[in-house]
N, C-alpha and C positions, 0 to 999 in steps of 0.2 A: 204472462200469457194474457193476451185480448180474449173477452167473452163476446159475442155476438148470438141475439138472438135471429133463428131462423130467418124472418121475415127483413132484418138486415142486411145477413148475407145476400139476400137475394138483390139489392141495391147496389151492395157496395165487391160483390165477388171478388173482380180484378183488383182490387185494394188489398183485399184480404190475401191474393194466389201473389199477388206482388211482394207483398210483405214477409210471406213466408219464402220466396222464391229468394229474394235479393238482398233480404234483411234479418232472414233465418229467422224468424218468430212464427210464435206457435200459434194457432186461435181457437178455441174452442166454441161449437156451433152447440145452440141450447134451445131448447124447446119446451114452454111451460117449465124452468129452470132445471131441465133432466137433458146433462150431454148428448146429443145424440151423432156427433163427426166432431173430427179434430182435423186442421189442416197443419202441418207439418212441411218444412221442406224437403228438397227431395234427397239432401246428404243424409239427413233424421233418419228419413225413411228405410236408407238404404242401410243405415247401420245397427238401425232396430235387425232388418231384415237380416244382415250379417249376423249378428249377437243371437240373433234363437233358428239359424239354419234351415229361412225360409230365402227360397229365388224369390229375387225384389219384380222381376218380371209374372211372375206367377205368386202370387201370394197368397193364396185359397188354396193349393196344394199342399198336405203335410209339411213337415222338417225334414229335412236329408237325415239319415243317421251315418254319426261318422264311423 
């Protein structure tokens, strides 16, 4: 996983949304070294979201119960 601190990301974004888009890697965005966003592709995302039964479209919405 790439760490990047904030003021990086702001430089190098498209590198970063590239890499995880097209190269599946993770990056972790850091601030005064406390995580504060992770960038994730979007498969990641969607199967995070499948695995704890949140819509990947809506994701601030509770878990479905099944």
């Amino acid at each position: 996983m790439e760490s990047y601190k904030s003021e990086e990301v702001r430089t190098a974004l498209k590198d970063v949304l590239n890499a995880a888009r097209f190269e599946g890697k993770i990056a972790k965005v850091v601030r005064y070294r406390d995580p504060m966003a992770y960038v994730v592709p979007p498969e990641w995302f969607e199967r995070a979201c499948e695995a704890l039964g949140v819509d990947p479209e809506n994701p601030d919405e509770p878990p479905t119960t099944a």
